[in-house]
C-alpha positions, 0 to 999 in steps of 0.5 A: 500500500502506497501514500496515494491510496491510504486513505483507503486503508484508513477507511476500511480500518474505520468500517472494520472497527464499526463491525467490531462495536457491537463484540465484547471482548477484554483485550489485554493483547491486540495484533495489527498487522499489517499495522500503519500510521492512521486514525484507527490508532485513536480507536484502539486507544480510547476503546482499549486503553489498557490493552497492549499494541503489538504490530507488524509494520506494513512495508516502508514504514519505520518502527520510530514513525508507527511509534511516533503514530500511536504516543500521538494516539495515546501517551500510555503506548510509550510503555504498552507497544511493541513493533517488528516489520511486515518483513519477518513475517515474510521471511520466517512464516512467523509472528515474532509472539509466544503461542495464546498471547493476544486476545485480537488480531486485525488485519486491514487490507492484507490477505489479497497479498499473501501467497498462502492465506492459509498459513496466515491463519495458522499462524493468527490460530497459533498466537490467539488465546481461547475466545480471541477473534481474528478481525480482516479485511482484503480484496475479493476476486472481483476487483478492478474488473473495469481492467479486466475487461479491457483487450489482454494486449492493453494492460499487463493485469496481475491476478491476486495472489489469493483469489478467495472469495467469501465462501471460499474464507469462511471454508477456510476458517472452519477448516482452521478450527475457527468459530462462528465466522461472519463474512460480508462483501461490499463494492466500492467505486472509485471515479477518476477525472484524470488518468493519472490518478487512476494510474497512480491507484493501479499502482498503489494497489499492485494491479498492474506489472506494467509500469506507469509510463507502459500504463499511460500508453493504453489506448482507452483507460476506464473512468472507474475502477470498482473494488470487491472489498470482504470483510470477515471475523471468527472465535477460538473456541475450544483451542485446547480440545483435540482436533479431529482427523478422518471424522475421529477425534483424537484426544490426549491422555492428558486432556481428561481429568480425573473425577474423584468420588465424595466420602459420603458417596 
């Protein structure tokens, strides 16, 4: 994500918190990810203000600049934030966290990007404690289909690396031992007087391999670029039960507790 298209982020982020009011949950943990300077910092610092920030900075931002974000959101997050880059992520497949120790992952804009959706959400599964929620939103397969439908010569178009649409993440939540997902979908339309603007978005949200200047150079750009933008969440419950395999459960010896009988028994 780009500077020309962060107020996108920025108002996804808001439409994600306004799903999350009606959640009750004590949250002592949370995990941004990718975690950026924007007005959500201000929300989570006056709707959790105990809570600590844990964030893996999104490409290109500083720890220092996301630090200086959050203290200007709420001076309590000098003493409760830590930050590593987006990019340990990338390289390891791991979050730089001890397994159950948040209570709330968030993740605005991201899951369109990954190559493997499905590991992301082992790894949220991995650090969530018992009755956390996972809270995400990314592109659906639906995106930008004005480029789509120009002729193949014109325009270099790059498909999403995880092409899910809203079934297909709420499958994959179940088939991660998730709880109770909630999906929904919305179509945002951008319009655009110049074509600049429209390149420079094209850009900013990686739809392209072509270049700017290969960009400007298509013959009939489209007016509009629409964009398919799902939202989701899910619970952990029942972390700690076995999982089942072939439609058997296997559960370890010491999972089952011993009953002891009363002396008036």
């Amino acid at each position: 994500m780009t500077q020309p298209i962060r107020w996108l982020q920025d108002e996804i982020a808001e439409r994600m918190l306004q799903k999350l009011d009606i959640v009750k949950l004590d949250m002592k943990d949370v995990l941004i990810v990718p975690d950026f300077p924007g007005k959500h910092l201000a929300v989570f610092a006056s709707r959790y203000p105990r809570a600590t920030i844990h964030s893996l900075a999104e490409e290109g931002i500083s720890e220092f600049a996301l630090w200086r974000s959050k203290a200007s959101s709420n001076w309590r997050s000098l003493f409760r934030f830590n930050a590593a880059p987006f990019a340990h992520y990338q390289s390891t497949g791991k979050f730089d966290l001890p397994d159950n120790s948040v209570d709330l992952v968030f993740s605005d804009l991201l899951i369109q990007d990954l190559s493997d959706p499905k590991h992301f959400l082992q790894e949220c599964w991995r650090v969530l404690r018992e009755g956390g929620l996972i809270a995400f939103s990314y592109y659906g397969p639906d995106s930008a289909k004005e480029l789509r439908a120009l002729e193949p010569s014109d325009l270099q178009l790059k498909n999403l690396l995880s092409p899910w649409d809203m079934h297909d993440m709420g499958d994959a939540l179940l088939g991660e031992r998730f709880s109770d997902p909630v999906m929904d979908m919305e179509y945002l339309t951008l319009d655009y007087e110049k074509p600049a603007l429209l390149i420079a978005d094209i850009e900013a949200l990686k739809l392209s391999n072509s270049s700017a200047l290969e960009i400007s150079k298509t013959d009939v750009l489209p007016q509009k670029l629409t964009l398919e933008v799902v939202y989701g969440h899910a619970w952990v419950i029942g972390k700690h039960l076995a999982k089942a395999k072939d439609n058997v459960a296997y559960i370890d010896l010491n999972q089952i507790g011993r009953k002891t009988r009363s002396n008036s028994a």
